[in-house]
Steps between C-alpha positions, in 0.01 A plus 500: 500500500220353182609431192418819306260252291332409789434852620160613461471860384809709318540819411686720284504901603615696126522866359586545155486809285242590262680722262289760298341346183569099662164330614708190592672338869639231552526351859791152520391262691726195697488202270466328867186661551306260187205306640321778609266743327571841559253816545572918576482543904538795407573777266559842403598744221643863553608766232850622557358830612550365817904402415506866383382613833751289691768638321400867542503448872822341531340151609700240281785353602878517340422139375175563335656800344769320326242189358634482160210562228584395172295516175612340162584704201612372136481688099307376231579645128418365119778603291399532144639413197414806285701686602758306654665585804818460420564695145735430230723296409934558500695343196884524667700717235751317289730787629490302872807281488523361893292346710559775769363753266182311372396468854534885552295549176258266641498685798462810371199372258267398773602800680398718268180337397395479907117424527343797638348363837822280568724547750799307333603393123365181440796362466901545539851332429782537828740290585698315803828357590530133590734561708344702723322235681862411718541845605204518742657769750459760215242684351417499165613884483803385702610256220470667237718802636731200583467417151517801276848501426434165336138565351549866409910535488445790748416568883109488558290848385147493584460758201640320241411124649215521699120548372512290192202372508196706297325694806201325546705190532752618796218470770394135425623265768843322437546699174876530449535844421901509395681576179532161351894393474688764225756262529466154359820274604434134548492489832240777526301370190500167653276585849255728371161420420230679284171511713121578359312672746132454334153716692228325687247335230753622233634248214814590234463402219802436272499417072851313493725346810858549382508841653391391810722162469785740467409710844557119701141404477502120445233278212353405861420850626361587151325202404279425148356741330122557563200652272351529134749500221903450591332579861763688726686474810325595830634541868179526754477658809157354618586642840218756641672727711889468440741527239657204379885492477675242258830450541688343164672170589790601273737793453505746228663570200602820445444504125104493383392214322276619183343172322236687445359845617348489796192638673327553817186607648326438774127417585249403797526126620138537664223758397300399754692634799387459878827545726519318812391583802699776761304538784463869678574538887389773741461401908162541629613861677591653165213436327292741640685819346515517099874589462620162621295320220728726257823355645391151527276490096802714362752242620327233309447692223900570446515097540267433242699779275826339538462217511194459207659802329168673455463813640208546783477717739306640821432885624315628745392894532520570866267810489251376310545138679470304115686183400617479147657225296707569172504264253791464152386680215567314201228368170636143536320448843178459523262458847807533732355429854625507840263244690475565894264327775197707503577583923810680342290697214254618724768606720655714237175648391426270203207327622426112522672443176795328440673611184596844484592562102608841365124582453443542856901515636378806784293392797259770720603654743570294795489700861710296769386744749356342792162636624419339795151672554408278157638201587227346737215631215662383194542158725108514570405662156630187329396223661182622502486589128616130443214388755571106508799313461465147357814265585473139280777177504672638155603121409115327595286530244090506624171618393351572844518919470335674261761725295842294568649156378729459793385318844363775736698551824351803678400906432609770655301790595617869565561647874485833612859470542590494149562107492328198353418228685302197609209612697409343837128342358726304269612299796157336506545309192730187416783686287629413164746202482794437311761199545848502366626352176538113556810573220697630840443183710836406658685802384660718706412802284271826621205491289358797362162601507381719236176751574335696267304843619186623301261798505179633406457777274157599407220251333657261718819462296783255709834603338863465659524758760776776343549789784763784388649475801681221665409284816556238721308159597538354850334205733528140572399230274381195741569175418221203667423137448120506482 
């Protein structure tokens, strides 16, 4: 058998999917292959009409079915400063004597002055036991029914020792949501642990530390004061999309230490938000009916609510066959945006745009019905409305077509069929060349090849060719040494 360098001619057979509103494929090449300059055998492009089609007559296969598509999702939000988000500001009453208390008051502050638009306080005081840690065959619940008699002086009651927590906070993960220890011996005192649970993007802000020094919170945890003036004392949960849990590294005192009067408030770490990304999933055999997008979009909307503690949400009207998104209500956010890949807009009846804003939160009516009398015509209609099909080498610059910058490769032309593709005369003519970047030389890498499609509109305007439907490319790229 040759050395594959030595081999004359190679070729690479590809499909890849044209999503609606892309105008982009990419075709990955052996890094073995280099040497040889490379040229479209052939080619064709086909609206997904035709996938439609297959699927209405039962002709795909359980494996095709299940292909995985996934599209990328992620918020965007500018939280203002006037007015805040967070309101207010809690002085703890001289009246609070214990650190047990002050954290309830605490508690009860941010609870009460819940952002509209939030799905949890910004930020809570619960507490753990040390010793919990060695007792890994029981549940949390389990030990402290173990432990009433010592923490509470009586048998476990769910009324009177269960549900401490404000409500909002009782549904945030890993949130201890017990009566914190009525009784304070040394041995309890000893193992437990204040812990500030602080939102996503969410900073407390603090005007003294001895409070919080008293509560088990060490110089180390607090750290130097920050800002104009005296400054103040900040804890910062940079995190995007979880609550941050701090633990104090000492125990408490039971009796409130009151320097000086102490306040807290809390305010935005970022106001310009943009949450990671969480990626929606629907298999290839769902996506043709409009009431699996709800489960899959919802799902990832109740993600982004938990865990960024905004609330978002996703609807769809089965009659009228209308996606909606909902957005928080609330004066301190401004141009809150929910950015999806324009294949996933269009699917939802937005159109080729990308972020959907509560300006234009309901799509059109989208009908998943399949007609299969249409499908062939809409197929034709389109490729003939787009007429010619330019394909260029999107990383080769050139200036040998009129209208494009990139290095021309081939066009297609429409077929009665409904498809785009190379037609026969083309064969007469020495085709379009590329060769493979020499930075791949030796590497065992695939490398990918990057092809940009273009159109005509009228007055002979090339622009990126944008259908409103999907597609697919297939063919062979040929690889010679000339």
């Amino acid at each position: 058998m040759k050395h594959q360098d030595t081999i004359h001619d190679v070729f690479v057979p590809f499909r890849a999917d044209l999503p609606a509103g892309h105008s982009k494929f990419t075709v990955e090449v052996p890094s073995s292959f280099v040497g040889r300059e490379f040229f479209f055998s052939s080619i064709a492009l086909v609206p997904d009409f035709y996938a439609q089609q297959a699927m209405g007559f039962d002709l795909d296969v359980s494996e095709e079915l299940n292909q995985l598509i996934l599209y990328d999702v992620y918020l965007s939000v500018k939280f203002k400063t006037d007015p805040k988000l967070y309101p207010g500001t809690f002085i703890v009453p001289i009246a609070v004597s214990t650190t047990a208390k002050c954290a309830t008051e605490i508690n009860n502050f941010f609870q009460t002055n819940k952002p509209s638009g939030l799905v949890h306080l910004g930020a809570f005081f619960d507490w753990t036991d040390i010793r919990f840690d060695i007792k890994r065959h029981l549940s949390w619940e389990n030990y402290i029914k173990l432990m009433a008699p010592a923490f509470y002086g009586e048998p476990y009651n769910p009324e009177k020792h269960f549900n401490a927590l404000p409500i909002s906070a009782r549904t945030v993960k890993g949130a201890n949501n017990f009566l914190y220890p009525t009784i304070t011996s040394t041995a309890t005192i000893e193992n437990l642990r204040f812990r500030l649970n602080i939102a996503p993007n969410t900073n407390f802000v603090m005007s003294t530390n001895g409070q919080i020094q008293s509560m088990g919170f060490s110089d180390e945890q607090i750290g130097e004061r920050e800002g104009r003036g005296r400054g103040q004392f900040f804890f910062k949960n940079k995190n995007k999309m979880t609550f941050l849990t701090i633990e104090a590294d000492n125990q408490p005192q039971v009796i409130l230490s009151k320097e000086l009067p102490l306040s807290v408030s809390l305010n935005v770490n970022q106001t310009n938000f943009i949450s990671d990304i969480v990626t929606v999933s629907i298999t290839k055999g769902d996506s043709y009916k409009n009431i699996n997008y709800l489960t899959s979009i919802k799902k990832v909307m109740l993600e982004f609510t938990e865990k960024c503690n905004l609330q978002v949400a996703f609807s769809y009207n089965e009659n009228e066959k209308i996606f909606s998104f909902g957005f928080p209500t609330n004066l301190s956010m401004d141009n809150f945006t929910i950015t999806l890949p324009t294949e996933l807009s269009e699917r939802l009846g937005f159109g080729l745009i990308t972020d959907i804003t509560i300006n234009n939160n309901t799509g059109k009516k989208v009908d998943d019905t399949i007609n299969m009398k249409e499908l062939v015509d809409k197929a034709r209609a389109l490729v003939m409305d787009t007429s010619l099909v330019v394909i260029s080498d999107d990383n080769t610059s050139a200036n040998t077509t009129a209208g494009i910058y990139e290095k021309y490769m081939c066009s297609l032309y429409p077929t009665v069929q409904g498809t785009m593709e190379i037609p026969q005369s083309e064969n007469c003519y020495e085709p379009a060349r590329i060769t493979l970047p020499s930075i791949y030389v030796g590497s065992t890498a695939l490398v990918p090849l990057t092809f940009r499609l273009s159109r005509y509109l009228d007055r002979n305007v090339l622009v990126n060719l944008i259908w409103k439907t999907g597609g697919y490319v297939f063919g062979v790229l040929r690889g010679k040494k000339f």
